[in-house]
mmCIF file of the N, C-alpha and C atoms, coordinates in Angstrom:
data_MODEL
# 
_entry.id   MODEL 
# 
loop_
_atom_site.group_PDB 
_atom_site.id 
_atom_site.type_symbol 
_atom_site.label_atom_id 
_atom_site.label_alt_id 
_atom_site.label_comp_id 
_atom_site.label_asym_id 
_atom_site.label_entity_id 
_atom_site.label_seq_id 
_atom_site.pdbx_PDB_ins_code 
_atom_site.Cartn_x 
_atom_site.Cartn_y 
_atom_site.Cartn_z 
_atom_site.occupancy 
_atom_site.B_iso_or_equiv 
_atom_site.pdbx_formal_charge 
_atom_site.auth_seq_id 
_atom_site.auth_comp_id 
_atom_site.auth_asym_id 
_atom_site.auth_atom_id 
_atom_site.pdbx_PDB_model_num 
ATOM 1   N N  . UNK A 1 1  ? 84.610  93.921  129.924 1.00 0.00 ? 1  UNK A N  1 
ATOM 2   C CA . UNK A 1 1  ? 83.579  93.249  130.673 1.00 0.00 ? 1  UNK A CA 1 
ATOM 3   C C  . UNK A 1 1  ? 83.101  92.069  129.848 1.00 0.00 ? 1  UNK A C  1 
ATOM 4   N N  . UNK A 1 2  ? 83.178  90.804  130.312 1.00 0.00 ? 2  UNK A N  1 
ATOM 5   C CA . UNK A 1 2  ? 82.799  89.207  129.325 1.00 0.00 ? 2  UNK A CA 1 
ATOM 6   C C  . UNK A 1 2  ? 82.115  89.338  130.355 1.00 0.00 ? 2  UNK A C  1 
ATOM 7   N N  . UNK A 1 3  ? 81.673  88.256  129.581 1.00 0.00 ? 3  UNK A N  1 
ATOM 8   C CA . UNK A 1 3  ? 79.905  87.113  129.989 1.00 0.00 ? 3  UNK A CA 1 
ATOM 9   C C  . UNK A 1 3  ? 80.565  85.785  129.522 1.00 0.00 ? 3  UNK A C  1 
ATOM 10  N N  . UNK A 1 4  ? 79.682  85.003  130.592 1.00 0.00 ? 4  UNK A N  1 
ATOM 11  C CA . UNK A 1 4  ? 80.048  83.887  130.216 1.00 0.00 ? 4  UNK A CA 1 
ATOM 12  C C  . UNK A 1 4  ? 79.347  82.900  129.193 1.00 0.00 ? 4  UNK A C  1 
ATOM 13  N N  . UNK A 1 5  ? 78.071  83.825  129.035 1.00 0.00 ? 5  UNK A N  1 
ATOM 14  C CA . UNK A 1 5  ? 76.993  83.427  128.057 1.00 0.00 ? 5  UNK A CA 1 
ATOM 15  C C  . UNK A 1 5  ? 77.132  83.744  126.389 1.00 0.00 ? 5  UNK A C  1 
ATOM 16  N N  . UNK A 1 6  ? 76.932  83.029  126.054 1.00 0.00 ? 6  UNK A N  1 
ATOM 17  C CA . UNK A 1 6  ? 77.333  82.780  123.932 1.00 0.00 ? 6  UNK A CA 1 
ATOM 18  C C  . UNK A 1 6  ? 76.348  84.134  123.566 1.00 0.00 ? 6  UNK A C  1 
ATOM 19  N N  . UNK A 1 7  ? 76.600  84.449  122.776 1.00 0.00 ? 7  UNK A N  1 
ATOM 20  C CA . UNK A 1 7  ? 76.213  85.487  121.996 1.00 0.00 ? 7  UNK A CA 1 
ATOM 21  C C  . UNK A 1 7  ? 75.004  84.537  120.969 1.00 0.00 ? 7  UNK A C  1 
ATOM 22  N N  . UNK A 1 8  ? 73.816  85.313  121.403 1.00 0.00 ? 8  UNK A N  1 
ATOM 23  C CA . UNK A 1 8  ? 72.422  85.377  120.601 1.00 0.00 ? 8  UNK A CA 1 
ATOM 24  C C  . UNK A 1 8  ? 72.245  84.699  118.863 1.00 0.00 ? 8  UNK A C  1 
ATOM 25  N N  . UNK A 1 9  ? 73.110  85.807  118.620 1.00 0.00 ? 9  UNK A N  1 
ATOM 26  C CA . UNK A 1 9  ? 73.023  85.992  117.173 1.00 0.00 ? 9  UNK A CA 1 
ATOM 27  C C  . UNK A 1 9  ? 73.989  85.671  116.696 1.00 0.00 ? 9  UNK A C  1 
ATOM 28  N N  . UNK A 1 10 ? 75.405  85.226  116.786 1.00 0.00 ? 10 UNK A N  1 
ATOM 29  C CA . UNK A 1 10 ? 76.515  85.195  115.963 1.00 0.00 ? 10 UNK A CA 1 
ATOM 30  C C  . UNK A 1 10 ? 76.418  85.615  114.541 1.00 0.00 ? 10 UNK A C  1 
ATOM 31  N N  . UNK A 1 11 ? 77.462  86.405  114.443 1.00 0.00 ? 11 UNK A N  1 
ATOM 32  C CA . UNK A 1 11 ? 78.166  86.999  112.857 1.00 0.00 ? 11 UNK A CA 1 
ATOM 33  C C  . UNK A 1 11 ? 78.964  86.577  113.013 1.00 0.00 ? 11 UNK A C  1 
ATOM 34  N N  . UNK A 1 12 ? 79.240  86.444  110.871 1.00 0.00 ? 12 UNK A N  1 
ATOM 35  C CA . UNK A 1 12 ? 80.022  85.750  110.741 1.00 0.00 ? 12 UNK A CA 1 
ATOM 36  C C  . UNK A 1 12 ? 81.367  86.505  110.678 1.00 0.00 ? 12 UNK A C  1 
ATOM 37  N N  . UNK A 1 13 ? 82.512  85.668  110.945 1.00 0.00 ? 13 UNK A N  1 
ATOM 38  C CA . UNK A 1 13 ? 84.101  86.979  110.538 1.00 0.00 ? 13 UNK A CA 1 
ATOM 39  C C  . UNK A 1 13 ? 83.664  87.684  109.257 1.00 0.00 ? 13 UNK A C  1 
ATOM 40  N N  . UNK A 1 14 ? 84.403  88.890  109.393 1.00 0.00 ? 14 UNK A N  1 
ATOM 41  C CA . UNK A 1 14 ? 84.299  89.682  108.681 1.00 0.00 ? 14 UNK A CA 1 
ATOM 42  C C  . UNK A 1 14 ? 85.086  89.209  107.050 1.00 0.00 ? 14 UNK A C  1 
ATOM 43  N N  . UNK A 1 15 ? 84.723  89.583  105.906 1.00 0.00 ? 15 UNK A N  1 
ATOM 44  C CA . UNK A 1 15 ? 85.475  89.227  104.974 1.00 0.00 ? 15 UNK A CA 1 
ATOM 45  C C  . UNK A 1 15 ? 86.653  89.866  104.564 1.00 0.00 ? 15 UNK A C  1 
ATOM 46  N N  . UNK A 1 16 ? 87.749  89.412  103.307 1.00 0.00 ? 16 UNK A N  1 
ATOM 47  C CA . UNK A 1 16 ? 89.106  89.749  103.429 1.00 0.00 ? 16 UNK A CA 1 
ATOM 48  C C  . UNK A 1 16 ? 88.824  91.458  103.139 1.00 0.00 ? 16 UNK A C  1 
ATOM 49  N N  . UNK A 1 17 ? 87.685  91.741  102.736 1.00 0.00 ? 17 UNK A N  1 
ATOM 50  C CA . UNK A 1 17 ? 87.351  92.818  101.860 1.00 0.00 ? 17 UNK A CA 1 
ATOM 51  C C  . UNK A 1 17 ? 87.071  94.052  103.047 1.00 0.00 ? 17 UNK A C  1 
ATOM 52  N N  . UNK A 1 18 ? 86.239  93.435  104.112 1.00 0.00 ? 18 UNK A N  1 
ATOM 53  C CA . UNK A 1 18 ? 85.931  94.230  105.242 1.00 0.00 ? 18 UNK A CA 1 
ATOM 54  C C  . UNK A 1 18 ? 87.082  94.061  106.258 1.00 0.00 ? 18 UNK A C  1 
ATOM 55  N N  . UNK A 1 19 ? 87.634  92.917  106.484 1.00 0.00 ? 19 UNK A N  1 
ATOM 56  C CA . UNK A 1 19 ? 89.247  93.095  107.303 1.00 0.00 ? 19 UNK A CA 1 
ATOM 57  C C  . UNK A 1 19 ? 89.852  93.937  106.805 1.00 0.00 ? 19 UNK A C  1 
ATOM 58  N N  . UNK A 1 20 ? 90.197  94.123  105.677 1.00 0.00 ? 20 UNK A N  1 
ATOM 59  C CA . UNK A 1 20 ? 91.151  95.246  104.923 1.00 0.00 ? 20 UNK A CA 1 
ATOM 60  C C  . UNK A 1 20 ? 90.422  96.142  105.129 1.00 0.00 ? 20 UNK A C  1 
ATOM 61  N N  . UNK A 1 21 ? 89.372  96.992  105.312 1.00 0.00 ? 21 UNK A N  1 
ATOM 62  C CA . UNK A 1 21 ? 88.464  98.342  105.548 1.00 0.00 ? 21 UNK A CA 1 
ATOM 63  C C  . UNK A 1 21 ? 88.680  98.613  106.919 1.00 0.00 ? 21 UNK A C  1 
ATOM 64  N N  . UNK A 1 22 ? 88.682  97.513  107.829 1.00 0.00 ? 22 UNK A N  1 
ATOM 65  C CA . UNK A 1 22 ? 88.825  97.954  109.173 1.00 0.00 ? 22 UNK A CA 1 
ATOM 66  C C  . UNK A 1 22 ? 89.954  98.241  109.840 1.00 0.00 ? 22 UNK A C  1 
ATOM 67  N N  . UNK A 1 23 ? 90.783  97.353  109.226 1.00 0.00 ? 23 UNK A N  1 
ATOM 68  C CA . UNK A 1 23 ? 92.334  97.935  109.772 1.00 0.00 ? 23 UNK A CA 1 
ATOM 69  C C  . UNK A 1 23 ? 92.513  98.976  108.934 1.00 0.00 ? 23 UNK A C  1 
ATOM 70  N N  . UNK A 1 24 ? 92.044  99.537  107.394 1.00 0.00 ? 24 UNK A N  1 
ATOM 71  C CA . UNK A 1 24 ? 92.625  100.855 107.400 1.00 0.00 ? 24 UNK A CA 1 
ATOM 72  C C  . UNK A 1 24 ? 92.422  102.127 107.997 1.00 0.00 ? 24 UNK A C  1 
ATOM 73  N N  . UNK A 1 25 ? 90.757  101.554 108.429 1.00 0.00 ? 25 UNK A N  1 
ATOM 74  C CA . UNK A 1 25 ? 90.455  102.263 109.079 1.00 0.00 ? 25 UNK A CA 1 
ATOM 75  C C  . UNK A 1 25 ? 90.828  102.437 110.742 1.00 0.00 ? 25 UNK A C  1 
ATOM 76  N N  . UNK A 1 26 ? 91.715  101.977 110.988 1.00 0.00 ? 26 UNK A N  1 
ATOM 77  C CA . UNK A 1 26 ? 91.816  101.854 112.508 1.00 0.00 ? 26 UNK A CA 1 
ATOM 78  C C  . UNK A 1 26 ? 93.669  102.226 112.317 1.00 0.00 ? 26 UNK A C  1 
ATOM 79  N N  . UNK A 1 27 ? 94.170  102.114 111.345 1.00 0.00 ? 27 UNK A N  1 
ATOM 80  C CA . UNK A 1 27 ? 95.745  101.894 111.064 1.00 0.00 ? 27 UNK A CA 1 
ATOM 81  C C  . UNK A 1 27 ? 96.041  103.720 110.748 1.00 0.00 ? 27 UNK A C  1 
ATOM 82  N N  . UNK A 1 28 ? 95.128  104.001 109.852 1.00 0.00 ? 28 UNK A N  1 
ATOM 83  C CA . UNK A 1 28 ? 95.246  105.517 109.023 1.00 0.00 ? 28 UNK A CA 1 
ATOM 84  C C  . UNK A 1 28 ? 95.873  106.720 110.142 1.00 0.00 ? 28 UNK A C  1 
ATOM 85  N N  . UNK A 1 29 ? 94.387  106.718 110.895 1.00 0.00 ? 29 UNK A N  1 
ATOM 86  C CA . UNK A 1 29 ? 93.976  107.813 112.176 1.00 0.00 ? 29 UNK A CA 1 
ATOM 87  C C  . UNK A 1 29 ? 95.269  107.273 113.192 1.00 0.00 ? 29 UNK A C  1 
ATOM 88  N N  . UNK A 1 30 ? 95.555  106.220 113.472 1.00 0.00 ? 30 UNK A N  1 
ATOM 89  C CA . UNK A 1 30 ? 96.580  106.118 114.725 1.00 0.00 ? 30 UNK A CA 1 
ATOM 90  C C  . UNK A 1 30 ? 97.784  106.364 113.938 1.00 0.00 ? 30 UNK A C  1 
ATOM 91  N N  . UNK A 1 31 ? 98.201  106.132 112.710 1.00 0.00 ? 31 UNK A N  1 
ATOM 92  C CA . UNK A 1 31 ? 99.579  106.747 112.395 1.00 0.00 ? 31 UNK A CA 1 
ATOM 93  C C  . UNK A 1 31 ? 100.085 107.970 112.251 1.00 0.00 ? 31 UNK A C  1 
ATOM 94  N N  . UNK A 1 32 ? 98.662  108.641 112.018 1.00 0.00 ? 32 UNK A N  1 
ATOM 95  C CA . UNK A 1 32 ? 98.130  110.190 111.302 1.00 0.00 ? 32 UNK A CA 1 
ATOM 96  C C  . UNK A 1 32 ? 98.766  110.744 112.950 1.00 0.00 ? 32 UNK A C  1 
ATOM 97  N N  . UNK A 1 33 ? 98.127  110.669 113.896 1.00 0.00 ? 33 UNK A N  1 
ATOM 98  C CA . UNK A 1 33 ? 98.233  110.812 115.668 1.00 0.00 ? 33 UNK A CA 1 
ATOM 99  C C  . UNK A 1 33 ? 99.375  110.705 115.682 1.00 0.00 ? 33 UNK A C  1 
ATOM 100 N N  . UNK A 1 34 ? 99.884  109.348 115.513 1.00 0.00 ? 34 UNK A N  1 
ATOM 101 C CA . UNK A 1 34 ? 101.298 109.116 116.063 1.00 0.00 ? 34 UNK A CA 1 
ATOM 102 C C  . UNK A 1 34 ? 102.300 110.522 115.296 1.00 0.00 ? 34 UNK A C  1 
ATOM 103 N N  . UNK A 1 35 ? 102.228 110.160 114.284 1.00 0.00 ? 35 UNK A N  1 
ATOM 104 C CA . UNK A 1 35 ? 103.058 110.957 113.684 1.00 0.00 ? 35 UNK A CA 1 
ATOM 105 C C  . UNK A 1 35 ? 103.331 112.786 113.726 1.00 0.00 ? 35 UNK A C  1 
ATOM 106 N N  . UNK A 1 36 ? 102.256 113.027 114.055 1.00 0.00 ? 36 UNK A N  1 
ATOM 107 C CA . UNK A 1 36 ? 101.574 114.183 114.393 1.00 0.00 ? 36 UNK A CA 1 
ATOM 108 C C  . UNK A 1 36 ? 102.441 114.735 115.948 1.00 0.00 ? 36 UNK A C  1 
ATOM 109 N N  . UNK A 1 37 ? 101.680 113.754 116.836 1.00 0.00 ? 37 UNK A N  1 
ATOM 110 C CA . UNK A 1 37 ? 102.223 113.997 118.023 1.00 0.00 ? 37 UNK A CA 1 
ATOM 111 C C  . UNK A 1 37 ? 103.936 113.820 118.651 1.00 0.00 ? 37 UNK A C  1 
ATOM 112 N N  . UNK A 1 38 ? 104.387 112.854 117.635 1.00 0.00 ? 38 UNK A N  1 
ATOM 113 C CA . UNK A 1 38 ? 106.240 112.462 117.927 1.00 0.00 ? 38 UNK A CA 1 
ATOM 114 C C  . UNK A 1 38 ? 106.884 112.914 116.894 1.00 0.00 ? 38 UNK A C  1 
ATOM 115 N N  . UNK A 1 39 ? 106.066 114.079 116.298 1.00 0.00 ? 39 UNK A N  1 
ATOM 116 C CA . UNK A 1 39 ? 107.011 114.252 114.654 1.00 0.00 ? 39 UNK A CA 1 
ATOM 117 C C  . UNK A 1 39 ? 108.493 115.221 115.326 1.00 0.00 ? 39 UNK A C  1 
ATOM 118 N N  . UNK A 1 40 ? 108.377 116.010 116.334 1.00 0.00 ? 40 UNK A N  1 
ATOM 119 C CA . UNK A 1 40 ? 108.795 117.084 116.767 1.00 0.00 ? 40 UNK A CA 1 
ATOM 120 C C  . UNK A 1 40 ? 110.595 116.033 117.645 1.00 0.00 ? 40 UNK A C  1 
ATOM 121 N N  . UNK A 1 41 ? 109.977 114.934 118.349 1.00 0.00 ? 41 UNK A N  1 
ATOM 122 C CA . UNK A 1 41 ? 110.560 113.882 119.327 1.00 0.00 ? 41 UNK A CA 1 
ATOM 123 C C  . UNK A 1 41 ? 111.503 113.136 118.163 1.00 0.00 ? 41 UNK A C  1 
ATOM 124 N N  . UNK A 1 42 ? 111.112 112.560 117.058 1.00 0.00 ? 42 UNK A N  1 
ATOM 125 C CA . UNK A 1 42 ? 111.583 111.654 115.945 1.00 0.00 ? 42 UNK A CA 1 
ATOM 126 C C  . UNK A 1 42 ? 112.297 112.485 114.917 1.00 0.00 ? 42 UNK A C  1 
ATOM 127 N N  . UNK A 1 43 ? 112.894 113.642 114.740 1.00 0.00 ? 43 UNK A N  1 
ATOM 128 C CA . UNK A 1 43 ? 112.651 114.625 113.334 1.00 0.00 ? 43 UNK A CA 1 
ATOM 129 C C  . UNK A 1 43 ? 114.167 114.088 113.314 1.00 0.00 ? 43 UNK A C  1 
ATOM 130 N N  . UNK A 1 44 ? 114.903 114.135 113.969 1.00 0.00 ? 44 UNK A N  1 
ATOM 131 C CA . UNK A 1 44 ? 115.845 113.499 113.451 1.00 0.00 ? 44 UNK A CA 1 
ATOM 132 C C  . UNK A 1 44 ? 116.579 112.002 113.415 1.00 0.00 ? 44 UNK A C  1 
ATOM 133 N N  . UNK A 1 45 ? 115.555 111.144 113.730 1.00 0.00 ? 45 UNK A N  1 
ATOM 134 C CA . UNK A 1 45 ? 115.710 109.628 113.721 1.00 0.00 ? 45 UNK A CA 1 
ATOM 135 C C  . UNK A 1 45 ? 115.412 109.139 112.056 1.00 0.00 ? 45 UNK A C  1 
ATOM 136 N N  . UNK A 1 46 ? 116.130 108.378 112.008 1.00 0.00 ? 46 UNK A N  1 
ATOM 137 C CA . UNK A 1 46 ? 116.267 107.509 110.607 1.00 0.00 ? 46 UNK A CA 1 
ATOM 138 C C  . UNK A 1 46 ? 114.749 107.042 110.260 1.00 0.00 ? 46 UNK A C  1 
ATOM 139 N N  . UNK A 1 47 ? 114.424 107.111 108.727 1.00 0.00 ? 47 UNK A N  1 
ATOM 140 C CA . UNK A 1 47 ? 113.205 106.804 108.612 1.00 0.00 ? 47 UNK A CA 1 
ATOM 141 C C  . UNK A 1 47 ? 113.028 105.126 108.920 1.00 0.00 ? 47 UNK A C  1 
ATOM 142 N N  . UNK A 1 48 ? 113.744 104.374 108.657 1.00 0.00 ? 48 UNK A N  1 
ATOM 143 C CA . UNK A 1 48 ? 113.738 102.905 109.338 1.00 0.00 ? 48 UNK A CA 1 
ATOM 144 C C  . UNK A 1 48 ? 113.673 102.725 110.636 1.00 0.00 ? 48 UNK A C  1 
ATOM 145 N N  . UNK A 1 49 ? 114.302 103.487 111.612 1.00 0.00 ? 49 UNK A N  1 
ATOM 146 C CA . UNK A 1 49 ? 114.047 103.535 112.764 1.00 0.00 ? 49 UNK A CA 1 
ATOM 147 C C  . UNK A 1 49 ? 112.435 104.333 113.455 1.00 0.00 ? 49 UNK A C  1 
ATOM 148 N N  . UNK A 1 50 ? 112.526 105.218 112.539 1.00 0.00 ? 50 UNK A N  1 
ATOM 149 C CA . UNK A 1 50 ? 111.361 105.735 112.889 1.00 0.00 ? 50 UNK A CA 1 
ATOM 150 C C  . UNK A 1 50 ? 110.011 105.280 112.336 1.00 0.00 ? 50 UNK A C  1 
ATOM 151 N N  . UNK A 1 51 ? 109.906 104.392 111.659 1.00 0.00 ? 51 UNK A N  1 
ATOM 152 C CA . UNK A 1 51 ? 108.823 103.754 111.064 1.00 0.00 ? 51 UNK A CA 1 
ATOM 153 C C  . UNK A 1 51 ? 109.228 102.864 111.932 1.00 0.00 ? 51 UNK A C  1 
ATOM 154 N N  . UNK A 1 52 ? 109.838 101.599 112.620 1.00 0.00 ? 52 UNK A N  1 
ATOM 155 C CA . UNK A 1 52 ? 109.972 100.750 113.381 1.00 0.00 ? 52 UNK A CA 1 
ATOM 156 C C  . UNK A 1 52 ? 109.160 101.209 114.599 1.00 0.00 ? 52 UNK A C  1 
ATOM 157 N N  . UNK A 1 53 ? 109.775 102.227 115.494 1.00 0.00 ? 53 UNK A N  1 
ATOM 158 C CA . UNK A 1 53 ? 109.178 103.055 116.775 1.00 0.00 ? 53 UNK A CA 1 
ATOM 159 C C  . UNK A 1 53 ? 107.529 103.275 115.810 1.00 0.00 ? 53 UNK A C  1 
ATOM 160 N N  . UNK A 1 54 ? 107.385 103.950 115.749 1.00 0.00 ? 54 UNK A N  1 
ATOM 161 C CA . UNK A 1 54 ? 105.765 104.306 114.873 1.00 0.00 ? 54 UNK A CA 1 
ATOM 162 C C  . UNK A 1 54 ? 105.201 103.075 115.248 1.00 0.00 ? 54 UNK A C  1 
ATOM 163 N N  . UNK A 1 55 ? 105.403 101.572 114.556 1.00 0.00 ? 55 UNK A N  1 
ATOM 164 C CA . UNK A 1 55 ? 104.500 100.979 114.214 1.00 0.00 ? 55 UNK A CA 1 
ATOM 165 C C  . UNK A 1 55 ? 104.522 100.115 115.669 1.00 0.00 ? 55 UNK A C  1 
ATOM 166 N N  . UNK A 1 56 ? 105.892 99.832  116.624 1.00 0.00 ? 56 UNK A N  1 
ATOM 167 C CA . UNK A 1 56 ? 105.753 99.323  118.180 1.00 0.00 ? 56 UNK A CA 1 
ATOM 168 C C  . UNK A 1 56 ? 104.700 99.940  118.914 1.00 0.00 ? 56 UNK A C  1 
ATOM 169 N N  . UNK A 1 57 ? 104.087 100.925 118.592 1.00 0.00 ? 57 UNK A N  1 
ATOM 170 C CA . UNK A 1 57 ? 103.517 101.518 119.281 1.00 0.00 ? 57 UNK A CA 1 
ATOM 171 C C  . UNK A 1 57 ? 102.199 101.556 118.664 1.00 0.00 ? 57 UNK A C  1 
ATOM 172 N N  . UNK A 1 58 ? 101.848 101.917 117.589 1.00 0.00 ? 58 UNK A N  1 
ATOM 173 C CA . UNK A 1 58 ? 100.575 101.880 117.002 1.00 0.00 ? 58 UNK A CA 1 
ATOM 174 C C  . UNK A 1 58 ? 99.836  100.402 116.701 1.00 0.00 ? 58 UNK A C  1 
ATOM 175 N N  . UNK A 1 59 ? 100.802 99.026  116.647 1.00 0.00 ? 59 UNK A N  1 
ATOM 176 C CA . UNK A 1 59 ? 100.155 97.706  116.477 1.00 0.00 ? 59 UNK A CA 1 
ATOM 177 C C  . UNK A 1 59 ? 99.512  97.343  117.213 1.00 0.00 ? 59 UNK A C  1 
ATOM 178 N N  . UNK A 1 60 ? 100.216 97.786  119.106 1.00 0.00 ? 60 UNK A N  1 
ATOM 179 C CA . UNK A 1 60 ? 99.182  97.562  119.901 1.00 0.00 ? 60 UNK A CA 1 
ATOM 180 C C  . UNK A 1 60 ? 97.922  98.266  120.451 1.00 0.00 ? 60 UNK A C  1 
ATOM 181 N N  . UNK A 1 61 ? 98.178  99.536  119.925 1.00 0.00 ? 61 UNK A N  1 
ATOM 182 C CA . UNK A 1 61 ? 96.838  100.263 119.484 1.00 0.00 ? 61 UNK A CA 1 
ATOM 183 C C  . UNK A 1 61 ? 95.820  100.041 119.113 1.00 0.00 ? 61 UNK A C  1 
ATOM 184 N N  . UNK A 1 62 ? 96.596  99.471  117.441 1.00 0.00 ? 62 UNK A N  1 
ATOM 185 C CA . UNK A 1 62 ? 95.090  99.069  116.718 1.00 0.00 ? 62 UNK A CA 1 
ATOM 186 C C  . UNK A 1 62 ? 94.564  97.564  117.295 1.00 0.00 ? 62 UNK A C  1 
ATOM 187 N N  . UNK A 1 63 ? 95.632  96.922  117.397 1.00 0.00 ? 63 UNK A N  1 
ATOM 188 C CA . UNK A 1 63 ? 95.195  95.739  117.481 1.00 0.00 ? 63 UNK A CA 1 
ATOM 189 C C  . UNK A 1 63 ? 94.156  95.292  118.987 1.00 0.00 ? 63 UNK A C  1 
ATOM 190 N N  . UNK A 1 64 ? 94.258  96.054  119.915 1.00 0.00 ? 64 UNK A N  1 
ATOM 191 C CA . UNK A 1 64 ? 94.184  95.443  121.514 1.00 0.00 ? 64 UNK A CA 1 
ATOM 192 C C  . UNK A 1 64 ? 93.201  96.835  121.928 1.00 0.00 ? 64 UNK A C  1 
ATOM 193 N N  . UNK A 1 65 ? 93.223  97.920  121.066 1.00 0.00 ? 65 UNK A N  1 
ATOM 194 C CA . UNK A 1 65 ? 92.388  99.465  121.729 1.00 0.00 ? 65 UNK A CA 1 
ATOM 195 C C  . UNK A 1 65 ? 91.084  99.586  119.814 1.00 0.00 ? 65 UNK A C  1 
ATOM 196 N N  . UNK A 1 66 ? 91.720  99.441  118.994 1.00 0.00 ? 66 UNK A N  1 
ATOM 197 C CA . UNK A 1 66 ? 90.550  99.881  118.040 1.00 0.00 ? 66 UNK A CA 1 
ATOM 198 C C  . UNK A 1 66 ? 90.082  98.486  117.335 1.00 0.00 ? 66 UNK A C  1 
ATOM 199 N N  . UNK A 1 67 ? 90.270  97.431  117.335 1.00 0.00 ? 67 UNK A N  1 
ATOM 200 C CA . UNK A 1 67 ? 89.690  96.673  116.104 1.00 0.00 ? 67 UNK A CA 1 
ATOM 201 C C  . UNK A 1 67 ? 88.693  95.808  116.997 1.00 0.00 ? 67 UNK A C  1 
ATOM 202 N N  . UNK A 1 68 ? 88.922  95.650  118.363 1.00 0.00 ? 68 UNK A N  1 
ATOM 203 C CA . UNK A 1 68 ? 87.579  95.359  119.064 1.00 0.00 ? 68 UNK A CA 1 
ATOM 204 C C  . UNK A 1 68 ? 86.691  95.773  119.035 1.00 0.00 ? 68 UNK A C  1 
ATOM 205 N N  . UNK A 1 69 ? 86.978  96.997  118.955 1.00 0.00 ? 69 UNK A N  1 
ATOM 206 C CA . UNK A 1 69 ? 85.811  98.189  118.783 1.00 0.00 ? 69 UNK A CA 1 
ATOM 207 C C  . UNK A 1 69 ? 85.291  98.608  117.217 1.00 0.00 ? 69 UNK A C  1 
ATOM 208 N N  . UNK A 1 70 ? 85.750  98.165  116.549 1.00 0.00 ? 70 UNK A N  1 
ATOM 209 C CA . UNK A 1 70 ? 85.673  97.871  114.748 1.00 0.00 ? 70 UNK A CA 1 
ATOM 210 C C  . UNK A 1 70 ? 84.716  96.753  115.016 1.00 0.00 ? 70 UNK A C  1 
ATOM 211 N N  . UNK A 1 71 ? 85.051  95.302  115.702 1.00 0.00 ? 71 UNK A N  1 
ATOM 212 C CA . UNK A 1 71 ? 84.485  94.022  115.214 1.00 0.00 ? 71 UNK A CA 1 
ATOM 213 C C  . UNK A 1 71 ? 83.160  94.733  115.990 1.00 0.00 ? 71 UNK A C  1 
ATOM 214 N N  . UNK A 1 72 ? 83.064  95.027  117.206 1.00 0.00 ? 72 UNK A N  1 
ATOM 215 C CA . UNK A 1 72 ? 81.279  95.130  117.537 1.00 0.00 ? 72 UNK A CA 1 
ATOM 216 C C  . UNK A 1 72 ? 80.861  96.323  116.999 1.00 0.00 ? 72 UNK A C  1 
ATOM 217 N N  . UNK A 1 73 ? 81.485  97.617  116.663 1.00 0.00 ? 73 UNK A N  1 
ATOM 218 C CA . UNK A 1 73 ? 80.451  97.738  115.382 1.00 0.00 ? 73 UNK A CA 1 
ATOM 219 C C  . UNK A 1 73 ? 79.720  97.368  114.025 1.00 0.00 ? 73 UNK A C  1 
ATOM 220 N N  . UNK A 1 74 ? 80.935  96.686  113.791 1.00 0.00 ? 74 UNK A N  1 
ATOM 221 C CA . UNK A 1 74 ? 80.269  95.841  112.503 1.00 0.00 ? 74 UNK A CA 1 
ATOM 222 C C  . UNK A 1 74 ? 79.421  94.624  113.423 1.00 0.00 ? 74 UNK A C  1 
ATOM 223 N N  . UNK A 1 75 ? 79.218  94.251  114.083 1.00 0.00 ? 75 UNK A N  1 
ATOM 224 C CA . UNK A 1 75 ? 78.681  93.253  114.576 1.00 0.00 ? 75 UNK A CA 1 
ATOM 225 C C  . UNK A 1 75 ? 77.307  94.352  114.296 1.00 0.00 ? 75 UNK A C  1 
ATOM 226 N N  . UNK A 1 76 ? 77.089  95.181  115.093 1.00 0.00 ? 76 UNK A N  1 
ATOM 227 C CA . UNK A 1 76 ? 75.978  96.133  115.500 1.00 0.00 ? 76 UNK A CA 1 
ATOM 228 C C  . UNK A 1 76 ? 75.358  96.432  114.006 1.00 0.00 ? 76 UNK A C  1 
ATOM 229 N N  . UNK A 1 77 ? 76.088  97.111  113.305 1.00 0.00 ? 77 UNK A N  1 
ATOM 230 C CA . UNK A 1 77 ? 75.918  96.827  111.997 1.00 0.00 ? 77 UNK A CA 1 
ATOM 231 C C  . UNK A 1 77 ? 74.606  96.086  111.465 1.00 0.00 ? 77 UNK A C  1 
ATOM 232 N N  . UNK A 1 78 ? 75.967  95.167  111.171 1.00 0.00 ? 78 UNK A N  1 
ATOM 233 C CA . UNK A 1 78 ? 74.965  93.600  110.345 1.00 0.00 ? 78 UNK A CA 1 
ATOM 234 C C  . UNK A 1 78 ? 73.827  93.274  111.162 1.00 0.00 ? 78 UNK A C  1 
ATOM 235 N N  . UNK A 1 79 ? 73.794  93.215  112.840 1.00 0.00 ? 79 UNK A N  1 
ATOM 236 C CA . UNK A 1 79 ? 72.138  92.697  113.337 1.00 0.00 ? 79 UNK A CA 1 
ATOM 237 C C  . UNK A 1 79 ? 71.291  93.761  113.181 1.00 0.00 ? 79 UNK A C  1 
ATOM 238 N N  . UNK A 1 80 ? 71.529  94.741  113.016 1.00 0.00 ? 80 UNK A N  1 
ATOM 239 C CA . UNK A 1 80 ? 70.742  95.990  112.750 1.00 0.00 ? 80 UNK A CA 1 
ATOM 240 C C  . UNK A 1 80 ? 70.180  95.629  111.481 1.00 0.00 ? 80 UNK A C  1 
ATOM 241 N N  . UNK A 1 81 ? 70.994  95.792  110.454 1.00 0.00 ? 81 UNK A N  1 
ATOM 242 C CA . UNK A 1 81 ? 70.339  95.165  108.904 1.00 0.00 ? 81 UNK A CA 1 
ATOM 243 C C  . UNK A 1 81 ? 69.574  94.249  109.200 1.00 0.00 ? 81 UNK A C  1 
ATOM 244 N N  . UNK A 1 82 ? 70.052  93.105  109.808 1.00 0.00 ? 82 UNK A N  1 
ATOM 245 C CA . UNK A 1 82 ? 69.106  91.725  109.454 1.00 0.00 ? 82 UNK A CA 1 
ATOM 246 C C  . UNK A 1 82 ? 67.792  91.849  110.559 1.00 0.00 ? 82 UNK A C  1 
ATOM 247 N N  . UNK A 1 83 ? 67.472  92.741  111.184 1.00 0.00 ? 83 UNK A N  1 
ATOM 248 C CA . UNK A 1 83 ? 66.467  93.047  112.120 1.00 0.00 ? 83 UNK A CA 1 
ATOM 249 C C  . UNK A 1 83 ? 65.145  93.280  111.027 1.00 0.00 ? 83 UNK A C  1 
# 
């Protein structure tokens, strides 16, 4: 759901320090899942192949389902502090 209206408060991007915290945190749990749930499907696929499949599937995960949801908590975050 967008608006077409600018955001209030802008924050700033996150730093290299908190980018790296959020994708591990968003990268860890979906590989942990993945792996978990296709270990049984993959057990005998090549670990190159199977780290290939793993990560087709988990990039658009993190990238498009959890790190949106990473950036507005840290958004929520930081205006909370500076309140």
């Amino acid at each position: 759901m967008s608006t077409d209206r600018p955001d209030p408060t802008p924050v700033p991007p996150p730093s290299r320090h908190q980018l790296a915290l959020m994708i591990w945190l968003a990268v860890l749990p979906t590989l942990t899942v993945l792996n978990l749930a296709m270990s049984s499907v993959l057990e005998d696929v090549p670990v190159v192949l199977r780290t290939f499949l793993l990560a087709t599937v988990a990039v658009p995960i993190v990238m498009y389902g959890l790190m949106p949801r990473l950036h507005r908590l840290r958004a929520r975050i930081l205006l909370r502090g500076a309140a």
